[in-house]
N, C-alpha and C positions, 0 to 999 in steps of 0.2 A: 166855469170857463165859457166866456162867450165860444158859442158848434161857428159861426163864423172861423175863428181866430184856432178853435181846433181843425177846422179845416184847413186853413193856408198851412198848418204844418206837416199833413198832410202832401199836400199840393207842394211845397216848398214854394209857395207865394210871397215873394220878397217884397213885393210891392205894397201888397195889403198892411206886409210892417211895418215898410219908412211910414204909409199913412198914418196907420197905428200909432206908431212913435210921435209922430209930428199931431195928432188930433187928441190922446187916452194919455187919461192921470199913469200913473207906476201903478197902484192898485191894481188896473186894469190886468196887469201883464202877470200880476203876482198870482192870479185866482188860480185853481188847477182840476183837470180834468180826472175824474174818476169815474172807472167802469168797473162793475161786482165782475169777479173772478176771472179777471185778466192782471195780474199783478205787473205785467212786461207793459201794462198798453193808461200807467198815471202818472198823474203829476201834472207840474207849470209844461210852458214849451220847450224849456233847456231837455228838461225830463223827457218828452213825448219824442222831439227829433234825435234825441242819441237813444230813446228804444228803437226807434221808427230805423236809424241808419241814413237819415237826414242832411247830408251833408252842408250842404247849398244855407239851407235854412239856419243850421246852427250857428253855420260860420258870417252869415249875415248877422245874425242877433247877436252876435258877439264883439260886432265890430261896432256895431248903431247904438245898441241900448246903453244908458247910463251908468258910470261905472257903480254906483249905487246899488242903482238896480241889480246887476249883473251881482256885486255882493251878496243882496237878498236872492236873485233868484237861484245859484250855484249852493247856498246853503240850506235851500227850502230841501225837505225830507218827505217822501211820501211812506205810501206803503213799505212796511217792515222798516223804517228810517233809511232811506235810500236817498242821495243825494245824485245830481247829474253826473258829478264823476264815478259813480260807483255804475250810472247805467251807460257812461260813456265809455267805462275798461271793460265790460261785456263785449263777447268776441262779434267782431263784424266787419263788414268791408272794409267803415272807414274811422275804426275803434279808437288805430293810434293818432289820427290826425286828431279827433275830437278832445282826447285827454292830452293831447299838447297843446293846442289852444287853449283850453283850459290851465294847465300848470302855466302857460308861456303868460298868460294874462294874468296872473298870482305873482310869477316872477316880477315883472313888471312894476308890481307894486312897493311904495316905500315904507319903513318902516312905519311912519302918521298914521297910514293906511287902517292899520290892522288896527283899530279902535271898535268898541262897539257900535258908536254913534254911525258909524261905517257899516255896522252891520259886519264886520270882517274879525268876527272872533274868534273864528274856529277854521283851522286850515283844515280844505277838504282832502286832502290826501289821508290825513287823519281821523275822520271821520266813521262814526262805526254806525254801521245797520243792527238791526234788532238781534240779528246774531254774532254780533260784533266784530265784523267782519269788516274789514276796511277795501280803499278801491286795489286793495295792490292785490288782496285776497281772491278780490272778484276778477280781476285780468289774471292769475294762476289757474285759476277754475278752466280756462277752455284749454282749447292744444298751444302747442307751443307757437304754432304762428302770431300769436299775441304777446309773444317775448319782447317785442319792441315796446309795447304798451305797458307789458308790465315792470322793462326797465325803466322806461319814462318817470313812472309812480314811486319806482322805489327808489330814484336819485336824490330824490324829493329831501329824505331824510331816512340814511340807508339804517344807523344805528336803530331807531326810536321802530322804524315799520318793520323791521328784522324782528323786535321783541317782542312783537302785537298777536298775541295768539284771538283764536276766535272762540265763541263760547263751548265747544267741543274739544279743547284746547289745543287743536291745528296750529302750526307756526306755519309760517311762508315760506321759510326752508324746506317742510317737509311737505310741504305743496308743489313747491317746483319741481324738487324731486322727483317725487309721483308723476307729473305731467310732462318732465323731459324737459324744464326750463335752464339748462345748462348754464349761461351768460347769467341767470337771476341767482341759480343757485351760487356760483360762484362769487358775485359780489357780497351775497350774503357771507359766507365761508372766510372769506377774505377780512370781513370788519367785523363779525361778528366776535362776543363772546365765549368761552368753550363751555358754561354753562346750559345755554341757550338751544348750540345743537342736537343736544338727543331729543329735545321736546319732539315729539312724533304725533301718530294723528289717534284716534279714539280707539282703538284696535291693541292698542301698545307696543305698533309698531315705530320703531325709527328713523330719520332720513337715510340712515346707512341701511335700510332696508332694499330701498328704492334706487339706490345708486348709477347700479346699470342702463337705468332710463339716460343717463346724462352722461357727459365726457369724463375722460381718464382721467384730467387734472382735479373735475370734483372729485372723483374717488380717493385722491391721492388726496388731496386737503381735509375728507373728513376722516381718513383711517391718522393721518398724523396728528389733526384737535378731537376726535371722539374715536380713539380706535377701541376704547373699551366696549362703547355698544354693539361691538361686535354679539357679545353673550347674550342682546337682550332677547328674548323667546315673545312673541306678539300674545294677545289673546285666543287666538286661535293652534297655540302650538307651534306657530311659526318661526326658524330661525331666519337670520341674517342669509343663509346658505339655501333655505326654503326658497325665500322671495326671492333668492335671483336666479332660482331651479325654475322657478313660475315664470316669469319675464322671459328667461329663455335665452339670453345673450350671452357670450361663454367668454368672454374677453376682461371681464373683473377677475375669473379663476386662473385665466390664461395669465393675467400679469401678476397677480401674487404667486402662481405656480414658476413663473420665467425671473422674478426679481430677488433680490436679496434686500429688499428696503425693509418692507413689511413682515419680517418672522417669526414673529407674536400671531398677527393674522390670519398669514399661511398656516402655522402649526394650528390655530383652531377649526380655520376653516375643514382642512384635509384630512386633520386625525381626531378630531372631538364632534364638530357638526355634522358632517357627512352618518354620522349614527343616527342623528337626533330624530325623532318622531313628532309627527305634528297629531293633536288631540282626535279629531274626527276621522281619520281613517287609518292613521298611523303609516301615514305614509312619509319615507325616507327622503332628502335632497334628490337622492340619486334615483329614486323611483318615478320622482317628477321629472329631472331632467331625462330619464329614458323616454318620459310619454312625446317630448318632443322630435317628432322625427328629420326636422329640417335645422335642428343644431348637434355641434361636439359637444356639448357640456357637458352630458352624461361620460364622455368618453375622457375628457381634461379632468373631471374627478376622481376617476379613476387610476387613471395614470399620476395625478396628484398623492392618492393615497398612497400607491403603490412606490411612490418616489418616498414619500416622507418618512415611509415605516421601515424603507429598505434597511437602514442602521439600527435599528433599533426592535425588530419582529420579535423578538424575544419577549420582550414588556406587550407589543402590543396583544400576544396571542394571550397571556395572560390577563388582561386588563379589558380586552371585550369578547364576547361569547365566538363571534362568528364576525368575519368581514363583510361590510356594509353589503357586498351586492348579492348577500343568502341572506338578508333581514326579511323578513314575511309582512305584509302589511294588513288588516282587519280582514280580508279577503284570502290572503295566507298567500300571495301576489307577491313573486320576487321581482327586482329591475330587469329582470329576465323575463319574465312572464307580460310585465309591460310593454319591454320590446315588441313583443312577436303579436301585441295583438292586433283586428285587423285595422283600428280604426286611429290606432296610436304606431302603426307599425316602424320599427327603426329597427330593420336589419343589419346594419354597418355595427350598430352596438351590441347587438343579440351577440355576434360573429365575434367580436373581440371580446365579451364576455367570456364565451365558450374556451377562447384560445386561450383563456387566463384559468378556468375552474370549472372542466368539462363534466363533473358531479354535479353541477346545477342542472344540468337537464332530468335529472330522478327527480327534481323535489318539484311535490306536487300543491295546487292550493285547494283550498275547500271546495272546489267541485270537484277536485280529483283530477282536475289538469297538471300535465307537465308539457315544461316545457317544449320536446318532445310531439306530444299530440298539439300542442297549439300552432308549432312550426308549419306542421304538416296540412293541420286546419286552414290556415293563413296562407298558403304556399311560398313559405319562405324558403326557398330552393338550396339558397346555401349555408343557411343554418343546418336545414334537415341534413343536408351531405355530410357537414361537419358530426351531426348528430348520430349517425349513422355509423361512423368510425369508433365511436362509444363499446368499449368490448362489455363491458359491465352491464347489457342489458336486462331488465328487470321487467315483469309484467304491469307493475305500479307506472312507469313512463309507457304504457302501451294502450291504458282504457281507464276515461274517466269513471264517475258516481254511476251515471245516469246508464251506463255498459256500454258506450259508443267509444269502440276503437280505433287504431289510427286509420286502420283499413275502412272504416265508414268513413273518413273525411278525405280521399285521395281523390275526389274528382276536384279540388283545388290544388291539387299539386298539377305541375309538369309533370308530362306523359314520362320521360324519362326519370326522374325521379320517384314519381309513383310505384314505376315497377320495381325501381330498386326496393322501398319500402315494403311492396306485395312478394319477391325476391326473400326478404329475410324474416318479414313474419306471417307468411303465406297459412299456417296453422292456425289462425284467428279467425278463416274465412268463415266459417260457420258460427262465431259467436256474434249472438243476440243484442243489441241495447233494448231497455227499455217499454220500445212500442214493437217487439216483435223481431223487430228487420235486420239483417244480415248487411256483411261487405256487397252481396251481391246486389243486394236488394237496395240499395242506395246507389249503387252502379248503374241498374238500369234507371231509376227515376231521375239519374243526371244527362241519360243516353250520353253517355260517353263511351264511344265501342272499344276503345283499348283496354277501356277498364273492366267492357264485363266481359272481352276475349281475356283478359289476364284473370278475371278470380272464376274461370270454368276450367283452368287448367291443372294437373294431376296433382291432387293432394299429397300422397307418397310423397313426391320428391320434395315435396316445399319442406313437410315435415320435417323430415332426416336431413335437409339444410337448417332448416333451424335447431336442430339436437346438434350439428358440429357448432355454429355461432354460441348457442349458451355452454360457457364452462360449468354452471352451476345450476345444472335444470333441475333436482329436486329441492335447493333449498328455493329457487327463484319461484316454483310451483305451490311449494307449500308459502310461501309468501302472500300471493297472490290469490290462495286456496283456489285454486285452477289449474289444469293440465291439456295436454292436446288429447289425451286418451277420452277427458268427458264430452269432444264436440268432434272427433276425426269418425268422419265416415269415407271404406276406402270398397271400393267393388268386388275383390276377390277375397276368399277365405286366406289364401294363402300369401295376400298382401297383409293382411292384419297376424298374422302367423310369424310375417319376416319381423314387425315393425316389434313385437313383443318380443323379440328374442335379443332388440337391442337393452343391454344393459339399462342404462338409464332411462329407457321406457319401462321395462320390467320392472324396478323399484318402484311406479306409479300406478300401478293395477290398482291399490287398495287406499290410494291416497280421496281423502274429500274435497268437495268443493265450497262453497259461501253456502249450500243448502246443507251440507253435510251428505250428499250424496256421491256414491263410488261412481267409480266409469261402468261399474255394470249396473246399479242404478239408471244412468245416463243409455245406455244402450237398449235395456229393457222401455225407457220412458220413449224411445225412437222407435222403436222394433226393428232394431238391428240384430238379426239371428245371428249372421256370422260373426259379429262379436262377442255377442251373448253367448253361443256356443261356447267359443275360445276360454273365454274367461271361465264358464262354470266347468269346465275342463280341468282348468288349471287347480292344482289342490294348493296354490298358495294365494289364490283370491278368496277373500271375507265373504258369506252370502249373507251372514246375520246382523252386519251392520246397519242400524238404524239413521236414517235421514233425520235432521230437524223436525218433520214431521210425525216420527217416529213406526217410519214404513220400512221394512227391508229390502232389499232385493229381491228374496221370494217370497214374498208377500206380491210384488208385482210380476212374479213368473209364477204363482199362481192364477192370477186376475187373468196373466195373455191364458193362460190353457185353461181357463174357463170359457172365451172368451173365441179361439181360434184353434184349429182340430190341428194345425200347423207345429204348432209352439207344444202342442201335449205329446203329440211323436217326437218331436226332436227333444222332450226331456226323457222318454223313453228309449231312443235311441243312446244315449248319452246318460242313462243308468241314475238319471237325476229328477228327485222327489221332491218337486217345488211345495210338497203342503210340510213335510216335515222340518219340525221344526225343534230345535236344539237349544237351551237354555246355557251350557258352562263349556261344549267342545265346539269352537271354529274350526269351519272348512282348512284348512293346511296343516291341522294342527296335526304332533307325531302322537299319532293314538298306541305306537307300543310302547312307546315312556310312559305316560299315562296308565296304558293299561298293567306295565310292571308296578309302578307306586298303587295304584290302585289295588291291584290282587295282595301287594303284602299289606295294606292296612286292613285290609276285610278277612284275610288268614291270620293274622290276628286277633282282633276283634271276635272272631269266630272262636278263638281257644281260649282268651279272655272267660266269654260268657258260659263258653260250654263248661268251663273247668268251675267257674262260680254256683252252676245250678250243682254242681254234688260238693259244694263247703258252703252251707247254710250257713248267713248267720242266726247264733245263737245255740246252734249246731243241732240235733238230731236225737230222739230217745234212743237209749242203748238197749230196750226190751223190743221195744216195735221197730225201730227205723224212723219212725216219721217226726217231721220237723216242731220242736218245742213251741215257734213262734207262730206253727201255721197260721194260727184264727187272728192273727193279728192284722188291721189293713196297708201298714207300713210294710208289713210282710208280702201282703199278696202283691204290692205295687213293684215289689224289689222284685219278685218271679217273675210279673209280666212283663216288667221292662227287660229284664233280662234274659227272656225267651222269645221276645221282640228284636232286639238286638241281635240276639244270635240268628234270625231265622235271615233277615233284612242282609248281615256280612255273608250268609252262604248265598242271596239269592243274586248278590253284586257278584260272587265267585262263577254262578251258573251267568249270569249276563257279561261276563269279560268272556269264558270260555267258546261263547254262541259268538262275539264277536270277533272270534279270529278265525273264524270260518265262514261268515256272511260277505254281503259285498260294504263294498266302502259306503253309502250311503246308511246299511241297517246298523254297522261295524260302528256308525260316529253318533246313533241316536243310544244304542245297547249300553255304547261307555258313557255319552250322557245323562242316561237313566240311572245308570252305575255311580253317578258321583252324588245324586240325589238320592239316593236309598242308600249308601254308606253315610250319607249325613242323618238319614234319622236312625242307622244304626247307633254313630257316633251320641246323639242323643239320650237313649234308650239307654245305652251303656253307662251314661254319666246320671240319667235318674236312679238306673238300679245304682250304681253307685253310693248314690246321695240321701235314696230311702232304707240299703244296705246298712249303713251308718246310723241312721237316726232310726232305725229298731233295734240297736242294741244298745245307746247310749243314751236315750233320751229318758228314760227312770233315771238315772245316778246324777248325769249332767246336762239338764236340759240345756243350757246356754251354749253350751260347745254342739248337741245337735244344731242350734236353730243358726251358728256361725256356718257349719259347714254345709246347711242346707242353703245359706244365704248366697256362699261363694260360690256352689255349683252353679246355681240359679245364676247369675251374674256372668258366667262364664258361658254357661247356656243362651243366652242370650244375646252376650256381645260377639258370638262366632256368629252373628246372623252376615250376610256378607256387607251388604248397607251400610249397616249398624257399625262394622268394625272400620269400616274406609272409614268413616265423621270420624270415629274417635281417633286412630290414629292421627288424622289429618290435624286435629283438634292436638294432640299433647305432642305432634311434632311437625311442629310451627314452620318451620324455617324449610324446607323444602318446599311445602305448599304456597309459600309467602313469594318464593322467588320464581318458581311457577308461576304466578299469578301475574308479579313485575315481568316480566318476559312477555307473557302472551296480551300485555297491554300493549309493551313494547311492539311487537309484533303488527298487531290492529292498527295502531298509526303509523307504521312502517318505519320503525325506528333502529329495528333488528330485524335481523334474519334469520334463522333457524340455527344455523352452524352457528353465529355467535352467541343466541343463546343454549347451546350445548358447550362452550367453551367457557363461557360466563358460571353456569354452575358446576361446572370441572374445577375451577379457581377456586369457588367457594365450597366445594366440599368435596374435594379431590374425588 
């Protein structure tokens, strides 16, 4: 192209073109401008002034140039096969004037016209680019303010450019759609086919996806010719009820929720789609429309569902697991959880959530959030109030994964709310998250003075508020494997004296926590004496129970009195022997039941054996006295075990009798010792027994000795205490099995304690 002649288009030099025109072959005007890697900026000058926005120019060369000419030059194609009309419905100032003088000078033409020789073979409205895309495609492509342009195009020939899909196989229905061309889509709708309309765009979605971009009466024309593509699911998982969750416009649900036209519709929409999951995060309709905080639609779906199921709740409860707003999403994210959080926040829906199914605030997602601490996080003020009226609190809605409780996140609440929250679970104040830090310790680094004058005030009382609020503080405890007893430090001896004497703290002395450590673990690991006292006091606190680590209690009240001259007198004072250490008797246990069942098996055992040393077997010379089988070593094995045994049951006799006269501490090692040396009594007894037998029978019947030496030995063996827990557990199955089911249940907080004690009452009375 003569740079002259590119520039007057440019310039919008009209002059240069009557010249032009009046002085240059057609040739001239036909060459065209090409720039590498500007595709918006080639072509003749039809081309260049409708990129350019050219008005002046166009509309000049449209009126002067020959009509010839104007044939060849409206059908020349540039890059990707682009004709002037396709760069004249490209969105711009003066888009629609340009494709009306264009169509308006087509119209014009009479039927002779349209000959080759004319160069007028091919109607440009028709016309396709490289992606086959026509001009009506390319004016959908921008916003809707180009709706007049792209009615212009599609008047043209409404049937033939309706059916024109592009090489992605896009229709122009589902373009308009998409782009909110109301007036386009509806002429479409209106002439269209019913074939025609589901075609959708590459995704596999369909125009009824997009609906809500456009007016009610579209809606209502494609639900009466395609209401079946309601059911179609896109590539991405998407329903029908997805995409207009994502758009965000609540007025598609609102009219199928208010009408009786569409009840096919509405029944899918309210009681089959609202379940649906889309693939990548498995998120719900209603989880999308909760993220939008500036629409009802989360709130018209709901109320939809709850309308449609009212007749029928029967079927529905059985026919899906759980209603749509407790569905969990890859993140374990209810439309609850969506609500409250800070950056999606829609409290109006949280609020009527709650007022529908106040159990959602327990369920937590994979970090261990509930709804609950996310409220409180957020400072959603009146969800938390609402939440707060919850009787059924649980330690699971009180503290994520990571240990950060709701009391770490109240410098986002109101002051007044805050304290209510500090008010009812004030016994958290000293639990840890994480990186160390306390309620208090997040108090000060927010310097917020209300909050850290409220978490230095009296623990006592917060506690014993929170024991009247929980109706069910040791199943909610062992829940949660946590208690107030392993984090409450209170000043006086006789403040921790009162708090144990309350019942339902008292059940929790012995309780574990996530490390499997007791509150006197806990107390020892702080060096709190005065509760450490208390409890090693108490004869119904465990001191032998092992932590996950596999340390006891005095194991670490030895370390303090190695350690501090403090902690060694006060176990002296208090008559308690942190190094002794007990294998089979716990602290509370009642050592005179014990010590009764004890004394009679080792008083027998003892007349047992003694009565066996004077009836030999084989029996005794009747000249001498002395035993026939003495020289034998079957023989000598059956004397020593059985002079073993008996010496072992008298010395268990002489240690029960030393322990009803010692103090409590010698009294629980004596009978412990006691139960250990009655067992290699017990032993001793069953080998004399067994070599007893196999010296006087093993000449006549060998096989029957080596049987009952087999079964001693067996029996020997499996009394080991280990040994006999597997096998039992092992040949009786079903106790251990439901055990198991339980304490899994439990781990994901599926059950509680009490139900599984009810659960196996059912199953095995």
């Amino acid at each position: 192209m003569d740079p002259a002649l590119r520039e007057a288009v440019d310039n919008e030099d009209v002059n240069f073109l009557r010249e032009a025109v009046a002085l240059q072959r057609s040739e001239y005007f036909l060459t065209q401008y090409h720039k590498e890697g500007d595709t918006n900026d080639n072509g003749n000058i039809l081309h260049l002034a409708a990129w350019s926005d050219k008005l002046v120019f166009f509309t000049e060369a449209m009126k002067i140039l020959p009509k010839k000419l104007l044939y060849q030059l409206l059908s020349q194609k540039v890059l990707f096969n682009r004709t002037p009309l396709h760069a004249a419905a490209l969105m711009g100032q003066n888009s629609h004037t340009m494709v009306k003088i264009i169509l308006d000078f087509y119209a014009s033409l009479s039927t002779d016209d349209y000959d080759d020789d004319n160069g007028v073979s091919e109607k440009p409205w028709l016309a396709l680019s490289q992606d086959k895309r026509t001009p009506l495609y390319v004016a959908l492509q921008g916003n809707n303010e180009n709706e007049k342009c792209a009615m212009e195009i599609l008047l043209m020939d409404v049937e033939l450019l309706s059916s024109m899909v592009d090489k992605k196989g896009i229709s122009p229905l589902f373009l308009a759609l998409k782009n909110g061309f109301s007036q386009v889509a509806e002429t479409i709708l209106m002439s269209c086919s019913v074939s025609l309309l589901c075609v959708g765009g590459e995704d596999g979605s369909t125009p009824l996806h997009f609906a809500p971009n456009c007016s009610e009466n579209v809606l209502r024309l494609l639900l009466e010719k395609c209401g079946d593509c309601i059911d179609t699911i896109d590539n991405n998982g998407y329903t029908v009820l997805h995409q207009w969750a994502e758009i965000g416009k609540e007025w598609p649900c609102k009219l199928l929720l208010d009408s009786s036209e569409f009840h096919q519709a509405r029944t899918k929409i309210f009681k089959h789609l609202i379940f649906s999951e889309e693939n990548k995060l498995r998120d719900t309709p209603l989880y999308i429309a909760a993220r939008n905080k500036d629409s009802k639609l989360a709130q018209i779906l709901v109320e939809g569902y709850r309308q449609i199921t009212s007749d029928d709740i029967e079927e529905i409860q059985v026919s899906v697991e759980c209603h749509p707003w407790r569905i969990k999403n890859k993140f374990g994210n209810t439309a609850l959880h969506t609500a409250l959080y800070s950056n999606t926040r829609n409290e109006e829906f949280a609020v009527k959530l709650l007022s529908i199914d106040l159990t959602l605030c327990r369920v937590r997602n994979n970090k261990g959030e509930s709804p609950f601490f996310l409220a409180v996080k957020t400072g959603c003020e009146e969800a938390v109030d609402v939440m707060l009226r919850y009787d059924e609190t649980c330690f699971d809605m009180l503290r994520r994964n990571d240990g950060e409780s709701v009391l770490h996140c109240l410098s986002s609440c109101p002051e007044k709310t805050g304290i209510r929250v500090l008010e009812k679970y004030w016994w958290m104040i000293n639990l840890v998250d994480d990186n160390k830090k306390t309620a208090l310790d997040k108090a000060k680094e927010t310097n917020k003075l209300w909050l850290i004058l409220a978490c230095k005030n009296d623990e006592m009382q917060a506690v014993l508020a929170f024991i009247d609020q929980c109706q069910d503080l040791q199943r909610a405890c062992h829940e949660e494997n946590d208690t107030p007893l392993h984090h409450i430090k209170l000043p006086t001896y006789k403040d921790y004296l009162n708090l144990l004497k309350i019942p339902s703290i008292g059940e929790l002395k012995n309780a574990t926590d996530h490390d499997g450590a007791t509150p006197l673990h806990r107390a020892l690991e702080r060096k709190d004496m005065l509760l450490a006292r208390i409890l090693l006091l108490d004869d119904g606190v465990e001191r032998m129970v092992s932590d996950h680590n596999g340390v006891t209690a005095m194991d670490l009240l030895a370390k303090l009195c190695n350690e501090n001259d403090d902690w060694d007198k006060m176990c002296k004072q208090i008559k308690v022997n942190p190094y002794m250490k007990t294998s089979y008797i716990r602290s509370g246990t009642n050592l005179d039941q014990i010590r009764n069942t004890l004394s009679v098996v080792a008083a027998l055992l003892a007349t047992i054996t003694f009565a066996a040393g004077f009836t030999l077997p084989g029996g005794i010379n009747a000249n001498n006295g002395e035993a026939l089988l003495a020289k034998k070593p079957a023989f000598l094995v059956f004397l020593l075990a059985d002079v073993y045994a008996m010496c072992t049951s008298m010395l268990v006799l002489f240690c029960l009798i030393w322990s009803m006269v010692s103090e409590p501490d010698m009294a629980r090692l004596l009978v412990d010792r006691s139960v250990y040396i009655l067992m290699q009594s017990l032993y001793s007894t069953l080998l004399a027994f067994m070599t007893g037998i196999f010296t006087v029978i093993w000449h006549s019947s060998l096989w029957a000795a080596i049987v009952v030496f087999v079964m001693c030995s067996v029996v020997g063996i499996a009394a080991n205490r280990t040994i006999l827990r597997n096998v039992l557990a092992k040949f009786i199955p079903a106790v251990h099995a439901v055990k198991q089911d339980q304490m899994q249940l439990l781990e994901e907080g599926n059950m509680g304690a009490s139900s599984m004690k009810n659960d196996i009452s059912l199953r095995f009375g």
